[in-house]
N, C-alpha and C positions, 0 to 999 in steps of 0.2 A: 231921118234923125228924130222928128217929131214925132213919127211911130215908136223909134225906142223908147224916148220918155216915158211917151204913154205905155206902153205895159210895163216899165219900172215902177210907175208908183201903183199901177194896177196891181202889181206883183206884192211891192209893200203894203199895199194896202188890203191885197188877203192874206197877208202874213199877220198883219196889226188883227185882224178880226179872228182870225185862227186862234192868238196867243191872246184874245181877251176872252175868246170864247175857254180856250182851255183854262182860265183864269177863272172860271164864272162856275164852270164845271166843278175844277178841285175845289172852290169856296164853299158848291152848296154838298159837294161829298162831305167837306168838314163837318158843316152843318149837320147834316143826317148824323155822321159820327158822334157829336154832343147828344143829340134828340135822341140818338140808341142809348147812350149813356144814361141817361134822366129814366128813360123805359123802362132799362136795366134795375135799377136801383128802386122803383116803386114800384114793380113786379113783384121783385126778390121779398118786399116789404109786403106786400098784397098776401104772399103765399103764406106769409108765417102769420099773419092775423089771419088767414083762414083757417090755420093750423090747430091755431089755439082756439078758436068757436069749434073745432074738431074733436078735441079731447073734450069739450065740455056736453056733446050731442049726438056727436059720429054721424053727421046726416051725409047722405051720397052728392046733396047739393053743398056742402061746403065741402068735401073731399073735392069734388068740380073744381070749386073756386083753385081749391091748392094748383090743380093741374094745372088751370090757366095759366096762373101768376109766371107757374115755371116754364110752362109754354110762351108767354110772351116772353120772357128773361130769356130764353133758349133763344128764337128768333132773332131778337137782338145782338145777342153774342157771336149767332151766325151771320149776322149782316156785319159787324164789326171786323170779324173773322177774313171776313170777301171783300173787304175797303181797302181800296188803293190810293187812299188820299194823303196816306204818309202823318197823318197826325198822330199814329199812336205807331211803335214800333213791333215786330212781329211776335218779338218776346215779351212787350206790354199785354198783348194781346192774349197771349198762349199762359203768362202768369194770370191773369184775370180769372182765365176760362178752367185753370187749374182748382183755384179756389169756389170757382162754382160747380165747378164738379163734387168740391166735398160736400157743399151745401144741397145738392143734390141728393145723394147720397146719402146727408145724413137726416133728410127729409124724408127719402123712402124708409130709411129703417124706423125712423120716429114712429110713420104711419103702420110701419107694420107691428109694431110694439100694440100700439092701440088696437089694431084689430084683433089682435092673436090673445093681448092681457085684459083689454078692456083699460088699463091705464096706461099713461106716459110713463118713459125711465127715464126718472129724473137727470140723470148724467146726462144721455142722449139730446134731451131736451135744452138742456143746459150748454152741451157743447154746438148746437145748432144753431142759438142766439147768440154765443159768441162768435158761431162760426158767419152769420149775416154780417153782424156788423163791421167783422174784417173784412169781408167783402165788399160791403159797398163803402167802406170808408176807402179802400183801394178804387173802385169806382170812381169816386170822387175825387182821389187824388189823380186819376188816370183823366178823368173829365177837365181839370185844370191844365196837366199838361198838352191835354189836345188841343185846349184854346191858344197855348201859349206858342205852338209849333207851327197851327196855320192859322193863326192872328184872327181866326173866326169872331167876327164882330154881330156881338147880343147884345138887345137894350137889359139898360139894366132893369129893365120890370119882368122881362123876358127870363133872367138869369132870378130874380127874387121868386117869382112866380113859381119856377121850374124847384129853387130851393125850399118852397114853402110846399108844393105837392108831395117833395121826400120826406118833408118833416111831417107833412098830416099823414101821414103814411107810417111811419117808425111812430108816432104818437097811439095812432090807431092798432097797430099790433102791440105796440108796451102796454096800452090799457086793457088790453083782450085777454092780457093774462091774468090780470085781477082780477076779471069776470069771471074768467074758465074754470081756473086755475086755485086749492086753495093754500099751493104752495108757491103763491106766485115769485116770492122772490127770486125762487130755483132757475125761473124761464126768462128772467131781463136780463142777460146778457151778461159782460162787462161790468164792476160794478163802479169804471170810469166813462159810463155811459151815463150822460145831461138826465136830470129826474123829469118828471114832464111837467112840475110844474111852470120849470126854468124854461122846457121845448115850449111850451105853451108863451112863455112872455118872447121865446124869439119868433115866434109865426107870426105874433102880432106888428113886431116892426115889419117882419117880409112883407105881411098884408098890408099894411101901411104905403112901402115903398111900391107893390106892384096896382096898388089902387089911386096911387097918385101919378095922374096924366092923362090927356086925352080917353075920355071914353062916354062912346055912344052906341046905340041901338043893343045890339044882342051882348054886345062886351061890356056894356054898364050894367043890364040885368044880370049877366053871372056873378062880376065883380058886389053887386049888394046883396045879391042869392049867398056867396061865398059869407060875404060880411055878416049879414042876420045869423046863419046858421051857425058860424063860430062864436058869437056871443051866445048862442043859447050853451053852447054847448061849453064854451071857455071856462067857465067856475070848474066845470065837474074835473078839468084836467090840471087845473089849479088846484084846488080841495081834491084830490085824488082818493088822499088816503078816508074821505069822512062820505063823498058822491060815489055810486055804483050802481051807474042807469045802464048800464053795458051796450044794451040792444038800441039805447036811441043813442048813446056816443058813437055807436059802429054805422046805425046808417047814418047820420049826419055827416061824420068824418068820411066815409063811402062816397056821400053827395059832394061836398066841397072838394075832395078830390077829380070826380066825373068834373065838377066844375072848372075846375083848373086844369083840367086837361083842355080842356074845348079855349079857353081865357086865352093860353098860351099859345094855340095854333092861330087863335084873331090876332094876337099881339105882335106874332110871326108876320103877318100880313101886313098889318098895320106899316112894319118896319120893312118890306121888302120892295 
């Protein structure tokens, strides 16, 4: 009889361990599912500020850049694609990857305008910044509902930080065309798209919210790496229309970005 017992709760108690581990499992798929998401979306943003330093030089090393951005945005969409974690549905998924396909697409015909004319067509170009921002505004809206399906729990410095890399991101290619570009307005998008000087005063609360908390050794250096570099560079996104240092807004914003990539995988840690 005492035998029985014991392998009942033996039994229930690899049952409890089974169904915390499959718990722990689909939680951290969730997880990957948001982190593709964020990928997604500062990829797509990466490719098109290489785009426009493209029309401005045509150099093989920023063509590069283009490929990557779409190279890693592909990758993620492929992992998305192959997640079994139930946070996004199959046709959330297959709408996403629909709209990145146009952006795709109307990335290669951009680039090949320029190689074949030597300049952008203005439409083409035009319709390709509108075509980003419906996407990753879908993105975004698709990154909300994932949180909200599998209750994936992010600190919120976690979730500012991640906000604040897509916005130095869309800030860094909005200003790239005023660089490149000397008909830039053709290439911003939407013209219900936030001006940067307004992006600029929301990065500062982000920055705010994801520098306040705990932080020491290598995660306090990026976090004041992060902070020095956007005050040098703050006025010129602000004063947009009067500053045009192009090449030191793109690396700085470049760097604060690598930075916050790195901030958010400690801050991952920090919380796990």
């Amino acid at each position: 009889m005492k035998t029985n017992h014991l392998r009942a709760r033996t039994l229930l108690a690899a049952l409890c361990l089974v169904a915390l581990t499959s718990m722990g499992v689909r939680a951290q798929e969730a997880d990957n599912v948001l982190s593709q998401l964020h990928t997604f979306r500062v990829s797509n943003y990466t490719s098109l500020d290489a785009y426009y330093r493209y029309i401005g030089g045509g150099s093989t090393d920023t063509l590069n850049e283009i490929v990557s951005g779409i190279n890693s945005a592909n990758d993620s969409m492929n992992f998305l694609a192959a997640s079994d974690s139930g946070a996004l549905t199959n046709q959330q998924i297959e709408e996403l990857n629909g709209e990145f396909d146009k952006f795709k697409s109307l990335m290669r015909d951009n680039i090949n305008e320029v190689r074949n004319t030597g300049y952008p067509d203005l439409r083409l170009a035009s319709d390709m910044a509108n075509q980003a921002l419906t996407m990753n505004g879908l993105a975004t809206e698709f990154y909300q509902v994932a949180q909200e399906n599998s209750q994936a729990k992010t600190s919120t410095r976690v979730e500012a930080a991640r906000m604040g890399a897509v916005k130095i991101a869309q800030m860094r290619a909005k200003y790239s065309v005023r660089t490149n570009s000397s008909v830039s307005q053709t290439f911003q998008g939407s013209s219900t798209e936030t001006s940067l000087d307004e992006q600029a005063k929301e990065f500062d609360q982000l920055l705010n919210t994801f520098s306040n908390g705990k932080s020491d050794g290598e995660l306090k250096a990026l976090l004041n790496d992060i902070s020095s570099k956007w005050q040098f560079i703050r006025g010129s996104y602000i004063n947009y229309n009067e500053d045009n240092v192009g090449f030191v807004i793109d690396r700085y914003s470049k760097r604060i970005l690598e930075n916050l990539t790195i901030a958010i995988e400690l801050l991952l840690q920090q919380n796990s």
